[in-house]
C-alpha positions in Angstrom: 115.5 89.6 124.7 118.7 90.8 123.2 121.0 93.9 125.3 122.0 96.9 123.7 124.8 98.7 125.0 125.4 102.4 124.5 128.3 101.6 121.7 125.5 99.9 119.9 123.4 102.8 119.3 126.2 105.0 118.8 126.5 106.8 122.4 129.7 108.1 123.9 128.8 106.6 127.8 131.5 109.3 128.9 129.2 111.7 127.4 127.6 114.3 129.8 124.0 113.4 130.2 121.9 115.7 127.6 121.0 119.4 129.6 117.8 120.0 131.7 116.9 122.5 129.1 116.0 120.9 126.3 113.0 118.8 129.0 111.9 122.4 130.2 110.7 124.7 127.2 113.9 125.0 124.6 114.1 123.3 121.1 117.3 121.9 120.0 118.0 122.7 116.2 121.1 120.9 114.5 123.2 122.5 112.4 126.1 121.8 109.9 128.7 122.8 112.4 127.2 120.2 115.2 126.3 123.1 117.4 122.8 123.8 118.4 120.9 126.8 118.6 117.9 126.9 121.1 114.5 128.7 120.6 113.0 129.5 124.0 109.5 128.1 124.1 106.5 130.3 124.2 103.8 128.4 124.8 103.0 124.9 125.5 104.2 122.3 122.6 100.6 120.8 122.8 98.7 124.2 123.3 97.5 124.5 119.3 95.4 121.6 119.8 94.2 121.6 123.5 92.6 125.2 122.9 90.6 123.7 119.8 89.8 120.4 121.4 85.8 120.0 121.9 85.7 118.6 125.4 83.6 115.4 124.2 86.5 114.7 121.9 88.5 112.9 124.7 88.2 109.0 124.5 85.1 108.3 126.6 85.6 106.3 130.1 82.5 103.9 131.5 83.6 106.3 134.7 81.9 109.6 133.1 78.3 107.7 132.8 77.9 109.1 129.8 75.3 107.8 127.1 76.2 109.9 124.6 78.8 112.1 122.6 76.6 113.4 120.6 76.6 117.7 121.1 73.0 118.6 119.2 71.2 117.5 122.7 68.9 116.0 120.2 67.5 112.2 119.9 69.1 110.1 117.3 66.6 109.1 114.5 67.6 105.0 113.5 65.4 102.6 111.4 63.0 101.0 112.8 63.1 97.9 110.3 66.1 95.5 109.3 66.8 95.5 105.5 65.7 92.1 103.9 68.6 89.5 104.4 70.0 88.3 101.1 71.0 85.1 103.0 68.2 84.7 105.8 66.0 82.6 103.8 68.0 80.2 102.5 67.2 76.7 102.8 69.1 73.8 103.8 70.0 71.4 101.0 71.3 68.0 100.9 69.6 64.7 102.8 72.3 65.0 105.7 71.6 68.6 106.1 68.0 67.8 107.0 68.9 64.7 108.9 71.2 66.9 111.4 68.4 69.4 111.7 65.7 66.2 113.1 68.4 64.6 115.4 69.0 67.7 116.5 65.1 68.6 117.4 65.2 66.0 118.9 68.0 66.6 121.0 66.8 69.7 122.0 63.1 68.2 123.0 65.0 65.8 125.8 66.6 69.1 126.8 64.1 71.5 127.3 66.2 73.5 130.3 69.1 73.8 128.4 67.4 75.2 125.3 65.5 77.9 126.8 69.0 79.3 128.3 70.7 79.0 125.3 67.9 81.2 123.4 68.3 83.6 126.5 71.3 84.2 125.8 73.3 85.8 122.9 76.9 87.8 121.6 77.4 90.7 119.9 80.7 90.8 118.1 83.1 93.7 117.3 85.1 92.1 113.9 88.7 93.6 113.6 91.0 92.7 116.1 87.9 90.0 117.2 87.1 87.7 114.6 89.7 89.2 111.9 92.6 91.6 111.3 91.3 93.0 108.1 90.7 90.3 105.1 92.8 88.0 107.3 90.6 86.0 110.0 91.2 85.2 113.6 91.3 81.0 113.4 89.2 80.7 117.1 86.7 83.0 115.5 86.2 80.6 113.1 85.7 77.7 115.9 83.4 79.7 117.9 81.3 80.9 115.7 80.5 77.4 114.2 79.3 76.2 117.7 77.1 78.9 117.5 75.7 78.0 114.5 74.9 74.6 115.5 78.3 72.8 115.9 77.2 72.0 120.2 75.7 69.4 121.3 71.9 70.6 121.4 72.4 71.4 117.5 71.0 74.9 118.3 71.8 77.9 116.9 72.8 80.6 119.7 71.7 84.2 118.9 74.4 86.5 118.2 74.8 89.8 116.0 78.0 91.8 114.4 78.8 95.0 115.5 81.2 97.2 114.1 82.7 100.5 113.9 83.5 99.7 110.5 82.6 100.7 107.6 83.0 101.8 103.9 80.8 99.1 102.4 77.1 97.7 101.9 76.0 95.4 104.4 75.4 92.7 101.6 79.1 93.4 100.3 80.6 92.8 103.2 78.9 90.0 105.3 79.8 87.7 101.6 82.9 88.9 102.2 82.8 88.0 106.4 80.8 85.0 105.2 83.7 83.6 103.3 86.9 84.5 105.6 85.3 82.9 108.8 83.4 80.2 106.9 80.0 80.2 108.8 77.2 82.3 107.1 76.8 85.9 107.9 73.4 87.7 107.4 72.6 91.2 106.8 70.0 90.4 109.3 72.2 90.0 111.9 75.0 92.6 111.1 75.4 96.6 112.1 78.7 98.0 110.7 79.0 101.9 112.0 77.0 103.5 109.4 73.7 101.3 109.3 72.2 102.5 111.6 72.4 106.3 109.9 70.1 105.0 106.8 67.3 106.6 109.0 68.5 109.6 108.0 67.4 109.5 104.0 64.0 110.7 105.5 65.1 114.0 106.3 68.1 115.2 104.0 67.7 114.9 100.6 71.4 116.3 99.4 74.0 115.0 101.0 77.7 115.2 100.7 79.0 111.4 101.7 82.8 111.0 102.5 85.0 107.8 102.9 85.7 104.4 101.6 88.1 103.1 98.9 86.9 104.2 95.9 83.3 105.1 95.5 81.6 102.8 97.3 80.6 104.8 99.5 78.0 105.9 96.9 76.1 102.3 96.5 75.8 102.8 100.1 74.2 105.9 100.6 72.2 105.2 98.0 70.8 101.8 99.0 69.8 103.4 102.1 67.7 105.8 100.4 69.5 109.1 99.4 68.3 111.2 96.6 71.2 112.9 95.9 74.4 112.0 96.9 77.6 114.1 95.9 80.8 112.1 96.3 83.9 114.2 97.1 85.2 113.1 93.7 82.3 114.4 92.0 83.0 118.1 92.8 86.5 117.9 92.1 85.8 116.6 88.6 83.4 119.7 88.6 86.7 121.9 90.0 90.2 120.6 90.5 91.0 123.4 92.2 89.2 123.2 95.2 91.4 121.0 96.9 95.4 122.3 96.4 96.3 118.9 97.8 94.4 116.5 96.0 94.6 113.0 95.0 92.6 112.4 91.6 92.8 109.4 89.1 91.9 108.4 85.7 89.5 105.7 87.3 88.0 108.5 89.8 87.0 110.5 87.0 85.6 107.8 85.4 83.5 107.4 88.2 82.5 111.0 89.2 79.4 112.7 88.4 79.9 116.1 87.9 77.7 119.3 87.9 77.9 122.3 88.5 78.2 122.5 92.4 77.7 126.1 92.9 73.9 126.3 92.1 73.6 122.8 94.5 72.5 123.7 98.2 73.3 120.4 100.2 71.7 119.4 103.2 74.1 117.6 105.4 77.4 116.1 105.6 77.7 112.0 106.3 81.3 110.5 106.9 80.3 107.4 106.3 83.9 105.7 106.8 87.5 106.3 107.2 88.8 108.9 104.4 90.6 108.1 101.4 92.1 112.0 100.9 92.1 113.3 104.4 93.0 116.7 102.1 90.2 117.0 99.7 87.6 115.4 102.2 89.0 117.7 105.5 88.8 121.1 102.2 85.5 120.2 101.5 84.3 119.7 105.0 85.0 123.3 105.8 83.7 124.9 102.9 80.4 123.2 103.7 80.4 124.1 107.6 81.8 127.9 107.0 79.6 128.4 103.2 76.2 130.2 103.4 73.1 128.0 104.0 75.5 124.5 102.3 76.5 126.2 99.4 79.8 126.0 97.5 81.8 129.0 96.6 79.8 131.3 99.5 81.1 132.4 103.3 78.3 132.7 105.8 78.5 136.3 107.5 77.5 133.8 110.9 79.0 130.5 110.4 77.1 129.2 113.3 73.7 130.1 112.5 74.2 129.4 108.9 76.4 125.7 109.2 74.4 122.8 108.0 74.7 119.5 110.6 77.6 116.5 110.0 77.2 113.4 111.4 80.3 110.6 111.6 79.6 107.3 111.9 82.0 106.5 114.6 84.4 108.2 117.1 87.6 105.5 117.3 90.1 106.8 117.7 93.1 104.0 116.3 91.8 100.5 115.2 93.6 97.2 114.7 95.0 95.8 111.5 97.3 93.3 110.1 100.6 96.0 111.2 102.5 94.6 113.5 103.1 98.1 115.5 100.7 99.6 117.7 96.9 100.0 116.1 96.3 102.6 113.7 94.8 105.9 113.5 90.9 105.3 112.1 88.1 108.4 111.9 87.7 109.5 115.3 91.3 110.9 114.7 89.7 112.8 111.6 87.0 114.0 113.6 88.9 115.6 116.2 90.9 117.3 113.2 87.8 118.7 111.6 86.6 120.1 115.4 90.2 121.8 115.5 90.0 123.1 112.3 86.8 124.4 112.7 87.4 126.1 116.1 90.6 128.0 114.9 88.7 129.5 111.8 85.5 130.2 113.9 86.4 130.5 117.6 83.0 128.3 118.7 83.3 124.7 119.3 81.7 122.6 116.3 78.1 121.0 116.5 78.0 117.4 115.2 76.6 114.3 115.6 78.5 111.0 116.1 76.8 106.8 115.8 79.0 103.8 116.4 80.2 101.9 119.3 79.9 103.5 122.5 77.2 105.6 121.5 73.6 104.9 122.7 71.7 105.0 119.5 73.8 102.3 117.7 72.8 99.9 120.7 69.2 100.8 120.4 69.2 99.5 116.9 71.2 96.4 118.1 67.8 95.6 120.0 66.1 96.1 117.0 68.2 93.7 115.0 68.5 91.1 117.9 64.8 90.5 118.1 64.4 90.2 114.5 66.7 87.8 114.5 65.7 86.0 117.2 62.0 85.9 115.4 64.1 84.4 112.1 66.3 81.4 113.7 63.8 80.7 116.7 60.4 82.7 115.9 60.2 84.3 119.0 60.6 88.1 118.8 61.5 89.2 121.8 65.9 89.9 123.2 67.1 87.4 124.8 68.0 88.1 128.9 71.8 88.0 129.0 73.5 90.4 125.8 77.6 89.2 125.9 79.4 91.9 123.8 82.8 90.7 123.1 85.4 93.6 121.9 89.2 94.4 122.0 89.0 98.3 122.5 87.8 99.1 126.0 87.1 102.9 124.6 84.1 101.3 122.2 83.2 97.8 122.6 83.4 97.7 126.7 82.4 101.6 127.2 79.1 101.3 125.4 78.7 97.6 126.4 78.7 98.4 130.2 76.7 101.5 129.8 73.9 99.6 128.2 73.9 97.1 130.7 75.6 94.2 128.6 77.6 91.6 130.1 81.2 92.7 128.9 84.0 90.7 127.2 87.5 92.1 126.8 89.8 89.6 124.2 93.5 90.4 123.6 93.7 90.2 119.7 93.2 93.8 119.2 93.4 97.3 120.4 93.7 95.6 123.9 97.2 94.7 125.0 97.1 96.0 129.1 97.0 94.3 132.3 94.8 92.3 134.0 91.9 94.5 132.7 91.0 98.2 131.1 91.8 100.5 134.1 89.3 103.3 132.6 86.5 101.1 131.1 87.1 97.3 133.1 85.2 94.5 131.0 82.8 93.4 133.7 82.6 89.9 132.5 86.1 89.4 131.8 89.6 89.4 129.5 90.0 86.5 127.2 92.7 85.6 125.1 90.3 85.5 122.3 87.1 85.2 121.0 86.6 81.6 121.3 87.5 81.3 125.3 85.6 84.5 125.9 82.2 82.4 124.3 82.9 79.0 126.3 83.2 80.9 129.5 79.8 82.8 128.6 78.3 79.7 127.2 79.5 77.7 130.4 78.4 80.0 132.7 74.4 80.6 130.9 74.4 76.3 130.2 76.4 74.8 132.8 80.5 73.8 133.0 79.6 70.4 131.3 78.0 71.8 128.0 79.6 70.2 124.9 80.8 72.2 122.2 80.4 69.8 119.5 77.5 67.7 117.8 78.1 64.1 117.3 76.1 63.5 114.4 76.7 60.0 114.0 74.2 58.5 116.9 70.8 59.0 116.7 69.3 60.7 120.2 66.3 58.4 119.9 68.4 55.4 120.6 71.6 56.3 122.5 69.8 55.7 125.6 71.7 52.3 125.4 74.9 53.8 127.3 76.1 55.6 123.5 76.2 59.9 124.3 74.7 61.8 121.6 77.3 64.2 121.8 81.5 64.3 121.9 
């Protein structure tokens, strides 16, 4: 690693060090004459946001035993039935395609043991900073989840599931797009991004105001999971430009926008669906809704409270990995926590809302729901496998909620994480991996025994390798 020395960076090392003061309550403020004049401090430089900060808006720790950050007290309504997979029922084509799948039946009937643990086990799978960084794909992702499709030498396919904080896009949309970055095939049946599980919600609000996503796909979304009516942001500011001072507003939007006139609609809830687009209309918007009478435009309750219709986010991250080289970035959870400080310094009560995703308990009640119906698909047997291995880079989500649930936990180092040995707030009780890929062998070692292949031979038959040839590499 290169030195610096202090005539690198431009530092007189004769200097005098810089005074106590400016550590203890003073701010320095340059001028032209390369004097300084000092403003005593008042108040704390971090007081505007600890008075406004909801108390459940801290990053959650495995050591409060927490199942929830969710402050309605209220249980979380999530569908009961996957959608229909687009890519579930597809059927094998080509004569060595159907050859593999015999050899390995009969593989698996000479190794009965060894089959019933592998279907008693499975993985659940956080995607950025796990399998990908954004469109990019982690190459060991790609590895592993081949061997769980099949690629091992039983030629069975291991349960395992996709569970994301992300968002922004239908589930069809984005397991083609997952399906063709990591090259194994990704099912809607087996995948829960952070708003899925909030499609349960179309049975009880009809007009909904849905924010996030590049574009307008958040729309298709909503709509696919059942919404009547649902008002995109850019909708009312085709209706009136003016609501948002700050606004960001293209040909293309317009295009796009269906606009009415907003101030005779009376909306329901509000659903961030994903991470915004316009933190300054979405944020503008936000508030009018929680502060307007009974979820109408234009109108100020008399009691914000009493009048405030609910807003649920789909996550509560707080950064998330991508393809920057720096530290993660900031993601919704960071949005969040501006809307609650927004909403406490015009009201002076802490904001009621509802929050899904990773850690929270009602996004892993649904990931039961999924995993059986996927075990019933690829083995017909609908019931969740013993031994649940969640696999995630940011302790705050993917090992928090794991642990709390009672899954075996997998920390890998191609994300969020970059600590020590292990998360010192929420330790992955299984482990910390390097990535993915090492962080399934050890699982799949550990549920089938150290000498379990990871790859299928498929040129000997196992009907007659008993002559000394192994029917695996």
């Amino acid at each position: 690693m290169p030195r610096f020395d202090d005539a690198d960076l431009g530092v007189d090392p004769a200097a005098p060090a810089p005074r106590e003061s400016r550590l203890s309550g003073t701010l320095p403020i340059p001028n032209d004459a390369g004097n300084t004049v000092e403003i005593p401090a008042t108040r704390s430089a971090i007081s505007d946001a600890a008075q406004f900060m909801h108390n459940l808006s801290l990053s959650p720790s495995t050591r409060e035993r927490r199942s929830s950050r969710n402050s309605f007290g209220t249980s979380l309504p999530i569908p009961r039935s996957p959608r229909v997979s687009r890519l579930s029922s597809a059927v094998p084509s080509g004569h060595a395609s159907v050859t593999r799948d015999i050899l390995a039946s009969q593989v698996q009937d000479m190794s009965k043991e060894k089959v019933d643990a592998a279907k008693n086990m499975a993985f659940a799978f956080d995607i950025d900073g796990v399998l990908a960084h954004g469109n990019e794909p982690i190459e060991e992702a790609k590895e592993a989840l081949k061997m769980l499709n099949g690629d091992n030498e039983l030629g069975i396919k291991i349960p395992y599931i996709l569970l994301t904080n992300g968002g922004g896009k239908t589930e069809t949309a984005r397991c083609q797009q997952l399906s063709e970055i990591l090259e194994s095939p990704i099912s809607t049946d087996q995948f829960i991004q952070s708003h899925t599980p909030m499609q349960a919600l179309a049975e009880y609000y009809e007009t909904v105001l849905v924010c996030g996503g590049e574009g307008q796909k958040i729309r298709e979304v909503a709509e696919n999971y059942g919404f009547k009516n649902v008002v995109h942001p850019k909708d009312i500011l085709a209706w009136d430009p003016t609501v948002s001072p700050w606004r960001t507003f293209t040909e293309e939007d317009r295009a796009e926008a269906k606009p009415r006139d907003f101030s005779k609609v009376k909306f329901d809830a509000i659903l961030v669906f994903a991470d915004s687009y316009d933190y300054a209309t979405d944020m503008q918007l936000i508030i009018d809704l929680l502060l307007a009478e009974d979820g109408k435009m234009l109108t100020r309750a008399k009691d914000p409270v009493a009048s405030r219709i609910p807003v649920y986010f789909s996550q509560g991250d707080l950064v998330f990995p991508t393809n920057h080289k720096g530290p993660p970035r900031l993601t919704q959870g960071a949005f969040r926590i501006s809307i609650e400080a927004q909403y406490k310094a015009l009201t002076g009560v802490d904001l009621e809302r509802v929050v899904y995703g990773k850690p929270e308990r009602a996004t892993y009640t649904y990931a039961d729901e999924v995993l059986r119906s996927w075990m019933e698909q690829i083995h017909d047997e609908n019931r969740l496998p013993k031994n649940v291995y969640m696999v995630g880079d940011n302790p705050a989500s993917d090992i928090c909620g794991g642990n709390m649930y009672g899954w075996n936990t997998c920390l890998v180092r191609t994300g969020v994480f970059q600590g020590g040995e292990n998360d010192d707030n929420n330790p992955a009780n299984f482990g910390v991996f390097p990535n993915v890929l090492e962080a399934v062998k050890a699982a799949v070692r550990k549920e089938l025994g150290e000498e379990f292949k990871f790859k299928w031979n498929p040129k000997v038959n196992p009907v007659t390798h008993g002559d000394g040839a192994s029917a695996v590499e």
